[in-house]
N, C-alpha and C positions, 0 to 999 in steps of 0.2 A: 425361604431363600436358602440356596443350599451353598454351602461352604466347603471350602476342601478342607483336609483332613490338617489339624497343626502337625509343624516338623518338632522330631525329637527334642531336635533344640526351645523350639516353642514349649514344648511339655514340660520342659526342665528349669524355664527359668522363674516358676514359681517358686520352686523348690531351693535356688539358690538367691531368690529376693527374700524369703522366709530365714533362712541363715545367716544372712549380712545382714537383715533389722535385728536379729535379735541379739548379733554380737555389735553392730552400731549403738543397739541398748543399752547392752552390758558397760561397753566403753561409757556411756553417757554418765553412768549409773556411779563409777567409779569417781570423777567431776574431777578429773584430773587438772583441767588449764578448763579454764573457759572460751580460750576458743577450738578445743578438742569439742567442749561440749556443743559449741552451737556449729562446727563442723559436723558432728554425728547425728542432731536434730536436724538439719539441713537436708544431710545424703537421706536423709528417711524420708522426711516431709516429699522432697523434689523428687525422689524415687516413687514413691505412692502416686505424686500429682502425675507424672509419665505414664505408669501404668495403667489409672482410671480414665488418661485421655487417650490413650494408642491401643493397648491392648483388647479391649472388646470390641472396639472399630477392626485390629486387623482377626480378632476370630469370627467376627460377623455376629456379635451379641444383639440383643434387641432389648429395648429400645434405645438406641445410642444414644439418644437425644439427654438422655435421664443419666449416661454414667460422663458428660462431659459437667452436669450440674456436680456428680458426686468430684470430678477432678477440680473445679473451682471451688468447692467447697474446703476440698483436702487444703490447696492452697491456699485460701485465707484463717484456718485452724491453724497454718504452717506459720503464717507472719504473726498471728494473735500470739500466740507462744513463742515463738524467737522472743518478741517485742516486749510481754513480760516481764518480766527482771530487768527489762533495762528501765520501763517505766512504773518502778516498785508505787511510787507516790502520784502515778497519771494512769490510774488500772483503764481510765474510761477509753483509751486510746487502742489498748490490747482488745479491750469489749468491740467496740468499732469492727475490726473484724472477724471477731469470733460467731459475733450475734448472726450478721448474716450469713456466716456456714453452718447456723441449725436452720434457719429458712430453707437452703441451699439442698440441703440434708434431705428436708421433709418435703421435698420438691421431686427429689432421688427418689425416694421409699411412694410415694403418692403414681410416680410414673410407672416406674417398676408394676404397683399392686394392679394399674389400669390396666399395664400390658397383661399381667395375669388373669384376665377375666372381672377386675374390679374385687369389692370385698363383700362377703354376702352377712345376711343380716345376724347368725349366730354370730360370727368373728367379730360385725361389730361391736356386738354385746358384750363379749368376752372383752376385747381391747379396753371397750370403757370401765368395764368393773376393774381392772386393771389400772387404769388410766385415773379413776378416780382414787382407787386405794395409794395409789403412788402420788399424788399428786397431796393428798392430805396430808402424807407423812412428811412428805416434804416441804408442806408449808407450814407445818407445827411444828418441824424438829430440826430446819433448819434458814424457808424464807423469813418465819415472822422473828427467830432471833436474830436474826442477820439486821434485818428490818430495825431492831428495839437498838439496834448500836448506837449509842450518843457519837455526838462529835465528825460527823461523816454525811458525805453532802446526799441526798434524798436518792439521785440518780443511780448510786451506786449502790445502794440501798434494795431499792425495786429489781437494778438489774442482780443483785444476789440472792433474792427470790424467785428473780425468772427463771433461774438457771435449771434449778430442779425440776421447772415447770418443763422446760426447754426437753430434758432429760426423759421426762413422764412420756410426754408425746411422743419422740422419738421411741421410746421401748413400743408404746403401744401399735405402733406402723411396724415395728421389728416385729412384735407379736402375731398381728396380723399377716405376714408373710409369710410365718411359719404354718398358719391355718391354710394356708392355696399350693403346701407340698407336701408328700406321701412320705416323700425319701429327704434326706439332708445332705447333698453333693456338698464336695469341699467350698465350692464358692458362695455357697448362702451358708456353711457352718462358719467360716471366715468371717463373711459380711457380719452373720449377728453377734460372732465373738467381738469383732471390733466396738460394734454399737456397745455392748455389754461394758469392754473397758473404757468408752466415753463417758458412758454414765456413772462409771465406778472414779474415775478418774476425776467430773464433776460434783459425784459426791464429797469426793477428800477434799477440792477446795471447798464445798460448801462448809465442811466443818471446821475448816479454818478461819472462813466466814465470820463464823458464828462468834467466833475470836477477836471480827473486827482485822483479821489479816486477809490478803489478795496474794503473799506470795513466801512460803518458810525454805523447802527446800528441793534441789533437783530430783528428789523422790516422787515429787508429787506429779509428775511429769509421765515416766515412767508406762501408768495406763495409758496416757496416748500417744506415745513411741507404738508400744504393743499394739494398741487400733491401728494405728498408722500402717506396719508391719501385714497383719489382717487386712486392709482394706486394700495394699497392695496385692497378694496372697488372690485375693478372691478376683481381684481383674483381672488375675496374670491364668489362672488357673484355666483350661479348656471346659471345664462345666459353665464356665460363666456365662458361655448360650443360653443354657436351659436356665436361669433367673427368668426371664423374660415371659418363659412360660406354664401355665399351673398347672399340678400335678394333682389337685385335690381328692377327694374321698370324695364319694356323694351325698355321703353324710357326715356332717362333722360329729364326730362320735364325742363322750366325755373322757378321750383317752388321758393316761399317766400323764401326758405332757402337758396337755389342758389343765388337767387339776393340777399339776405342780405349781401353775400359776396362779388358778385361780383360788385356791384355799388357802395362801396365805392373802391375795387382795380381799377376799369376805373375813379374815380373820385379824386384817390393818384395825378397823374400825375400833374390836374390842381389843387389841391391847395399844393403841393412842390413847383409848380410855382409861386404861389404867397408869401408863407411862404420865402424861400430860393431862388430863381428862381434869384433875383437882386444882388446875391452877388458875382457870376461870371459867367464869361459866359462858363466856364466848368461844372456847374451847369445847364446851361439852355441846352446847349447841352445834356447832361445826362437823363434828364428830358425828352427834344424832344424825345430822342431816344427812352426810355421804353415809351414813351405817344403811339407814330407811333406803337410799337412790340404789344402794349395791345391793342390797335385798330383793330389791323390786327389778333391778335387772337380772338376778339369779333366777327371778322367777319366770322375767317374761323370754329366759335363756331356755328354761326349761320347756315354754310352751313353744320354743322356736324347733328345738330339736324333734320332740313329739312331731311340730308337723310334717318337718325336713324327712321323719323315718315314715310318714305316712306316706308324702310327696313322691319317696324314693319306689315304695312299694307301690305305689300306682301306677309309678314309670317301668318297674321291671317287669307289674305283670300286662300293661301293654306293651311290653319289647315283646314277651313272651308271644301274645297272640298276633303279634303285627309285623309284618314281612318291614326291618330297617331301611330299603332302600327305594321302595316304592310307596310304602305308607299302609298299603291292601295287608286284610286277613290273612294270616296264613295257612298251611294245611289245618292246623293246631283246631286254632279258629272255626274256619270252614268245617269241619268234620263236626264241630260242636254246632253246628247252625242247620247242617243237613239232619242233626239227629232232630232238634229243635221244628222243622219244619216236619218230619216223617209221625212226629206227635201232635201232627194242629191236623192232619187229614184223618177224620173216620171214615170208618171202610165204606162205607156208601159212595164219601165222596168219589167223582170220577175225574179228578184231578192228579195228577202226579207228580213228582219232582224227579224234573232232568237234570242230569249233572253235563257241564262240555268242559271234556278238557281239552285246552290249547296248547302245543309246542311250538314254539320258531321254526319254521325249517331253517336254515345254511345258518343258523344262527351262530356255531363254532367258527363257519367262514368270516364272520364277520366280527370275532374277537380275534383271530387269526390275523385277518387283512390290516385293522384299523386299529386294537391293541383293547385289553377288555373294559378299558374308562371308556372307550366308544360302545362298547356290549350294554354297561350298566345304562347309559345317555336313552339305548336303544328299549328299553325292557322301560326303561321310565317313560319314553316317550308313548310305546305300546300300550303302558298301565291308563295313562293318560286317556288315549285315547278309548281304548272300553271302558273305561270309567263313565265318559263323556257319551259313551251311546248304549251303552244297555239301558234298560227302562230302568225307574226308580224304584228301589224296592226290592230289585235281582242281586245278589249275592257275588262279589268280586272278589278272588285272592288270588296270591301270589305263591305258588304249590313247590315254585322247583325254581334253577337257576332262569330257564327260558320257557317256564310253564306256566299258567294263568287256569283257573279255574272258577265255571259259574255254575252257581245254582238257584234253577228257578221252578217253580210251581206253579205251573199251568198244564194246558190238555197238546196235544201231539204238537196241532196246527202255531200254538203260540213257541213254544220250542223250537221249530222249524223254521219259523221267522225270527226268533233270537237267533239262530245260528247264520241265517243271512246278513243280519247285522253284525256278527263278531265275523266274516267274511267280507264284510265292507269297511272296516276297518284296518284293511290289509288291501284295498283297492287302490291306492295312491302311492307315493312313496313318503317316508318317513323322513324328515329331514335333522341330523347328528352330528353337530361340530358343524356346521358348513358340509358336509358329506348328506348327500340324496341318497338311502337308502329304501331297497325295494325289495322286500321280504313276506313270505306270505303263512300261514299258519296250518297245520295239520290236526285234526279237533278229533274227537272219543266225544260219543253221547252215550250216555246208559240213563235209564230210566225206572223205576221203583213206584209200586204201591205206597201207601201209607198202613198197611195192615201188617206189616211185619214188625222185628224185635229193632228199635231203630240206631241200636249202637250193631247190631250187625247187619243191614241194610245200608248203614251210611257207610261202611268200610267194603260191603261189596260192591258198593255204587262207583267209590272211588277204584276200586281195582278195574268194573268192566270198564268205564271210562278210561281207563288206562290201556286195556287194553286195545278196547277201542282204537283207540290215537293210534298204537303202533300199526293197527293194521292199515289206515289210514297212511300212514307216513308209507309204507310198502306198495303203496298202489301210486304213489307219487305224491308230490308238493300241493297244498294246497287243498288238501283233500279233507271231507265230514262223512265217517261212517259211526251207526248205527250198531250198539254193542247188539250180540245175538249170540245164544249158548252155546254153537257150534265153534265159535271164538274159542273156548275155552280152551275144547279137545286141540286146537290146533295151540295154543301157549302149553297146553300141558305137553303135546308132542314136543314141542320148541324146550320144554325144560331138560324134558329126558334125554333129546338128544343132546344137549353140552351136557349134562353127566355125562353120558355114555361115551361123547368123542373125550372128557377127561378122563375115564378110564384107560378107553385106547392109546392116548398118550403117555401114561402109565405104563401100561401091560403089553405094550408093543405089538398089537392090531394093527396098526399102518406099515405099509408097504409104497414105497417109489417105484412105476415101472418106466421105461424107457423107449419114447414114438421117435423115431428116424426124419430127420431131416434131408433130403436125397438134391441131391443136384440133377434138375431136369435132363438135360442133355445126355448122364452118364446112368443114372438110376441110381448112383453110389451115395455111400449117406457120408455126409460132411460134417454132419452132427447131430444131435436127439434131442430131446425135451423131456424133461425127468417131472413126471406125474404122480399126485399122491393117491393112496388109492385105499379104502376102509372097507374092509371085510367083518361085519361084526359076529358074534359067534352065534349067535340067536336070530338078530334077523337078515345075515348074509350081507351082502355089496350092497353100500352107500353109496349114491351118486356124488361125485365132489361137489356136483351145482346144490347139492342138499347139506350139507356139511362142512363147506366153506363160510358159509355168511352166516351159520351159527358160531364157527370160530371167532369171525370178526365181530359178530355182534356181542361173543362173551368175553373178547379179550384177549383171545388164546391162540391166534392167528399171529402175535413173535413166535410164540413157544410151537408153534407149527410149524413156519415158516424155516425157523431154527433148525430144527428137528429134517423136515425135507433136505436144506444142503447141506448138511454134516453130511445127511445119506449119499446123497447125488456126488458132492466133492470127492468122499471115501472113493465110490464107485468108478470116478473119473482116476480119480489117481491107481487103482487098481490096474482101472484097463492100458494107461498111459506105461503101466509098468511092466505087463507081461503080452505088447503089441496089440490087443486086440484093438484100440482104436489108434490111429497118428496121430503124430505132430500138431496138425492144422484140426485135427478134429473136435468140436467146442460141443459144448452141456449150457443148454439154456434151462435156467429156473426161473420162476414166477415170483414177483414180489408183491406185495401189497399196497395199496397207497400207505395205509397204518405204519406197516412196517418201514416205509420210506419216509416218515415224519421222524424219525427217531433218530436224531442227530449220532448217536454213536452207532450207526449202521454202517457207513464205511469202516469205522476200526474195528469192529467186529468180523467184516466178510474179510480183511486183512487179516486176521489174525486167522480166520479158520483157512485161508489159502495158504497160510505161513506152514499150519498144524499138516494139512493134507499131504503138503508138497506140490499144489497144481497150479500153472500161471494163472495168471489173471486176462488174460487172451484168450485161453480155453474156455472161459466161462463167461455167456449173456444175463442177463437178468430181464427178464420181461414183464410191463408192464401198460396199463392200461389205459387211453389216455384221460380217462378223467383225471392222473395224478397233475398232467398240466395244468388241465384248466380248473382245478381244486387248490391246487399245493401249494403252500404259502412257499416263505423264502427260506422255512427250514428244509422244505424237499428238493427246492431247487438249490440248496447248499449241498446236500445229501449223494442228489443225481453226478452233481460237480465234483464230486470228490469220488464219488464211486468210477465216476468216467477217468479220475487221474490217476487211477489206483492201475487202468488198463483192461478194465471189461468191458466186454459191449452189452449196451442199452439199447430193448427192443421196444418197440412198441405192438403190444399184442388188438389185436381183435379190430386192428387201425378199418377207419370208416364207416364204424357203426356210430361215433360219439359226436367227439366236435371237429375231429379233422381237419385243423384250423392250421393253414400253413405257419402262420406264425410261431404257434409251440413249437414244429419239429426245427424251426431257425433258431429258437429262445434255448433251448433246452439240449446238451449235448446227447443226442441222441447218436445210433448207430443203425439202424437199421429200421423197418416195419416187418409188420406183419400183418398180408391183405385179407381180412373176415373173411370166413366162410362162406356167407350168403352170400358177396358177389362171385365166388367163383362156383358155387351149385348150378349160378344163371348160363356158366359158359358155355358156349356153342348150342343156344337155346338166343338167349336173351340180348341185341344188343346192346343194351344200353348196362347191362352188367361188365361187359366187353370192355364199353366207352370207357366206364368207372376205371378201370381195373387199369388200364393204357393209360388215364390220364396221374394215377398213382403211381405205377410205373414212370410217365415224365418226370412229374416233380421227385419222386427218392433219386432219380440219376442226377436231376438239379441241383439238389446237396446232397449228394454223392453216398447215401444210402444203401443198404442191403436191401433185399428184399425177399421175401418168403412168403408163400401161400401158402394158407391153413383149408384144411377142408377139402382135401384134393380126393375125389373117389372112382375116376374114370380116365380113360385114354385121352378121351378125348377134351375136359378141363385142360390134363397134364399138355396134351397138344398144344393149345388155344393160349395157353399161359408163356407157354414157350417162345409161339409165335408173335407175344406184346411183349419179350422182353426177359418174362420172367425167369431166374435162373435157380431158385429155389422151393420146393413144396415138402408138404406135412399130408398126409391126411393116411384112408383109410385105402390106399390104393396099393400103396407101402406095409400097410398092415399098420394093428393096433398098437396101444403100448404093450411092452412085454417085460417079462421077470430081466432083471441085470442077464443071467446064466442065460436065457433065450436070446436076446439080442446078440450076446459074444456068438449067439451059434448062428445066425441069420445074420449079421451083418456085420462082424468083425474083420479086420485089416485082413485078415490072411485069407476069408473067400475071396477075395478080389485081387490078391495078392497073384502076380504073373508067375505061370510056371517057370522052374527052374530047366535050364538047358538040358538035355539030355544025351 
């Protein structure tokens, strides 16, 4: 249950109920008038009862039930003691309600230990060697003399025996308490100090007791003002939540605090024996007895810890081997299992072990969409299910956050039918929370002899299967490829180049050129598209379609993306400043989907428009539409703010993907950008024509830009004109060029009207 935060004032008035009990003490202590004193026993008593029945109700303590017994308890200790001294010669009256506030008590401490998980069987051990040692001293030093008092009626007798008794149990429930926490927060140091001054306090009447008295002086009072004071202290205090819940070790260790208790209860027995032991031999019988009981439970303490550290070390080394949330092998595991099977095939055999491994696909979509307790729901329900259909016998784990891995031993044909089965397990949809989910899986098989060294066999089993997978996942969803060594060369290609493009980003290899956006009608360029471009020293010009999706697959597509509009911005504010481009003239740059998840992306392209000096109207951003129909609610926060910042948002490459009228309504966009391949088809194809006219309607419907990519002929540029279109990109215009090439090809002032002459 979650609770709000206590107000200041809440935090504090522990700390000013702890200072008025203990100057309401002090007052007490001095016994100026007696009704000063049963005014300052009063405000303590009534102050304590308030606190253990309001304050854990309002911080949300748990289990309330338990600290309304401790508030009627507080109250009837409150009247037993007022009542006292007034009935010095009717103590049975004061007993009346004293007695049942240790019921009351042990009612408190009993709920409390339930809410904390109950009490385990060391603690109990403990408690009672404890409980025994306490309870003998107190019935040989001070119920059975209390007991021997002539002249005093039987009831009164028994009950100044109980008391001690009353006290024993109480410690040992306080004791136990202590064994279900790690740490000692103010509110359980409170709680056991108080308990502590009850029993100190019960002690000193006992010895009065002993006396044959029930009541000498307002001193004796005193420890249970101080508990009183405590048991308020610990209701009031904000830890007093966590009572409720335990903190324990997973092994109760024989720590200092353990034995501070328990070597003086093993060491009661022998000195009762010698204190009391001579005075009859009912006494030393007594004594033998609990000496033999606390013996025997030191011992059977002893076999309890031994097996608790076994227990423990059984549990940690299968946390070790076994994936926590689904229950499967882990890598750990699995890798020790493929080694284990690569040693049961002799080379003869013509058997092999397949390894498959399995990814999610959209599986980030779906802790994205629905939050990652619906991811875990989903990875459990997936485990589930191939658990429930591989054959018996085949090898299940859990490898990665969204990964699954099997391994089996058999010949091609049974391998190949496993993998139809982990393929029909992605046939239906999965159903999570009430959420139908419909996801399918991308699988890595590699496959091994049994004649090789099997700790390096199982670790290249696991890599081609990895590799495997990736290349699978690159051929699209849903896909099972077959590792093969030609894999290799292309991951080893795949590694080289993110070094190399991390070099380039280092050493300033990349270069931005800049392709012209031309307004059909006039042939004048309106704006450009700032492209990056890798020249590397050794093997020359990288394709961007080659060295983009290495960046985004290593990470390094911000630190790109970065990198391209500093350059492009600089360049814009350049040309803004010495004419070469106007006013109206805008610099479109490419963003990422990645880069558009990253909530501080608008204050960033704000601060570098701040840094350049270039509005925010001069600059597009284009982008792809999978970001719609991908982009959770951080990218459509992102687009919304980028769009209020005052740049226009393009949609690049629009009509290859999902072209879903809906996005370009949902999503502040400004513009498109119509693919290339419908316009290659122009004045050839029509139903390129259609496309092209029917895109053209709808951007004029919500009031869209519009620009064609790919433009390489008269006759496209004609055809595009004549459906509408008022802007184009392509190769007709020429390529991209250096910044310095374009000021000289297409800068303000070639266009610029001669002056009068």
């Amino acid at each position: 249950m979650l609770t709000a935060a206590p107000s200041t004032r809440g935090r504090r008035w522990w700390k000013l109920f702890g200072i008025a009990g203990v100057l309401a003490t002090a007052l007490y202590t001095l016994n100026l008038a007696e009704p000063v004193s049963v005014a300052c026993f009063a405000a303590i008593g009534a102050g304590t009862v308030w606190a253990c029945f309001s304050a854990p109700r309002r911080l949300g303590a748990e289990p309330r039930a338990a600290w309304l017994f401790m508030a009627a308890a507080a109250l009837l200790f409150l009247v037993g003691v007022v009542v006292r001294p007034l009935v010095v010669g009717r103590p049975l009256i004061a007993d009346a309600f004293t007695v049942p506030g240790y019921v009351l008590i042990g009612t408190f401490f009993t709920m409390l230990l339930r809410s904390r998980g109950g009490i385990a069987r060391h603690s109990v051990l403990d408690g009672l060697m404890v409980c025994l040692a306490g309870g003998l001293a107190g019935a040989l030093l001070l119920a059975a003399p209390a007991a021997a008092i002539a002249d005093r009626p039987a009831i009164e007798s028994v009950l100044a025996g109980l008391y001690p008794l009353f006290d024993v149990v109480l410690l040992a429930l306080g004791i136990n308490l202590t064994f279900t926490a790690r740490t000692w927060p103010v509110s359980l140091t409170a709680l056991l100090g108080g308990m502590a001054l009850m029993v100190a306090g019960d002690v000193a009447y006992g010895i009065i007791g002993v006396e044959g008295k029930t009541y000498t002086s307002p001193l004796l009072d005193v420890p249970f003002l101080l508990a009183y004071v405590l048991l308020g202290v610990s209701a009031l205090h904000p830890s007093v939540v966590g009572l409720g819940r335990a903190t324990r070790h997973p092994v109760q260790a024989w720590s200092w605090r353990r034995m501070t208790l328990l070597v003086p209860a093993v060491s009661t027995p022998f000195v009762l024996l010698v204190l009391v032991g001579g005075d009859s031999p009912e006494y030393r019988a007594l004594i033998g007895a609990c000496g033999l009981a606390i013996v025997a439970l030191l011992l059977l303490r002893a076999v309890s810890a031994v097996q608790a550290q076994v227990a423990a070390q059984l549990h940690s080394e299968h946390q070790a081997m076994h994936d926590p949330l689904t229950g499967l092998p882990n890598r750990r595991m699995i890798s020790h299992e493929i080694e284990r099977l690569l040693g049961t095939v002799p080379p003869p055999d013509t058997r092999r072990i397949w390894v498959c491994l399995l990814d999610l696909d959209g599986f980030k979509w779906v802790n994205d969409s629905w939050g990652h307790d619906t991811g875990d729901q989903l990875v459990i329900e997936v485990a589930a299910r191939l658990r429930a259909a591989i054959p018996a016998g085949t090898m299940l784990a859990r490898v990665g956050g969204d990964e699954f891995l099997v391994a089996y031993l058999g010949d091609e044909q049974g391998a190949l039918r496993l993998v139809d089965v982990i393929q029909g397990c992605f046939a239906g949809s999965l159903r999570v929370r009430d959420t139908e989910v419909v996801i399918s899986a991308s699988i890595g098989i590699a496959h091994a002899p049994g004649d090789d060294t099997p700790e390096v066999t199982a670790q290249a089993l696991l890599r081609d299967a990895d590799t495997a997978m990736y290349r699978s996942k690159a051929e699209g969803p849903g896909r099972a490829t077959i590792f093969d060594t030609s894999m290799h060369d292309r991951v080893r290609e795949r590694i080289e180049l993110e070094g190399a493009l991390r070099t380039a980003l280092v050493e300033g290899q990349l270069s931005v050129v800049y392709q012209p956006i031309v307004r059909l009608e006039t042939g004048r360029p309106i704006g450009a598209e700032a492209l990056v471009r890798w020249n590397h020293p050794q093997r020359g010009p990288i394709p961007p379609m080659t060295f983009i999706p290495v960046a985004e697959d290593a990470g390094l597509i911000g630190t790109l993306g970065t990198w391209v509009r500093n350059e492009a911005l600089s360049q814009l504010a350049t040309w803004r400043a010495d004419g070469t481009v106007g006013p109206d003239f805008y610099l479109s740059i490419n963003v990422s989907p990645r880069q558009l998840s990253n909530a501080e992306l608008p204050l960033i392209v704000a601060g570098e428009l701040l840094q350049h000096g270039v509005p925010a109207a001069a600059v597009a951003l284009e982008m792809t539409e999978s970001v719609m129909a991908d982009g959770g609610s951080v990218t459509a926060r992102v687009l919304y703010e980028l769009r209020e910042l005052g740049l226009k948002l393009l949609v690049d490459d629009f009509g290859t993907g999902f072209s879903a009228l809906g996005y370009l309504r949902r999503f502040p966009v400004t513009g498109v950008k119509i693919d290339r391949s419908f316009v290659s088809g122009l004045g050839e194809s029509g139903e390129d024509e259609e496309i092209v006219r029917a895109v053209v309607a709808m951007s004029r419907a919500l009031g869209l830009s519009i620009v064609a990519e790919g433009v390489e002929t008269r006759i496209q540029r004609d055809a595009l004109a004549a459906v509408g279109v008022t802007q184009g990109q392509g190769w007709l215009w020429g390529p991209g060029v250096g910044a310095g090439d374009f000021a000289t090809h297409w800068g303000a002032r070639r266009y610029a009207p001669a002056p009068p002459g």
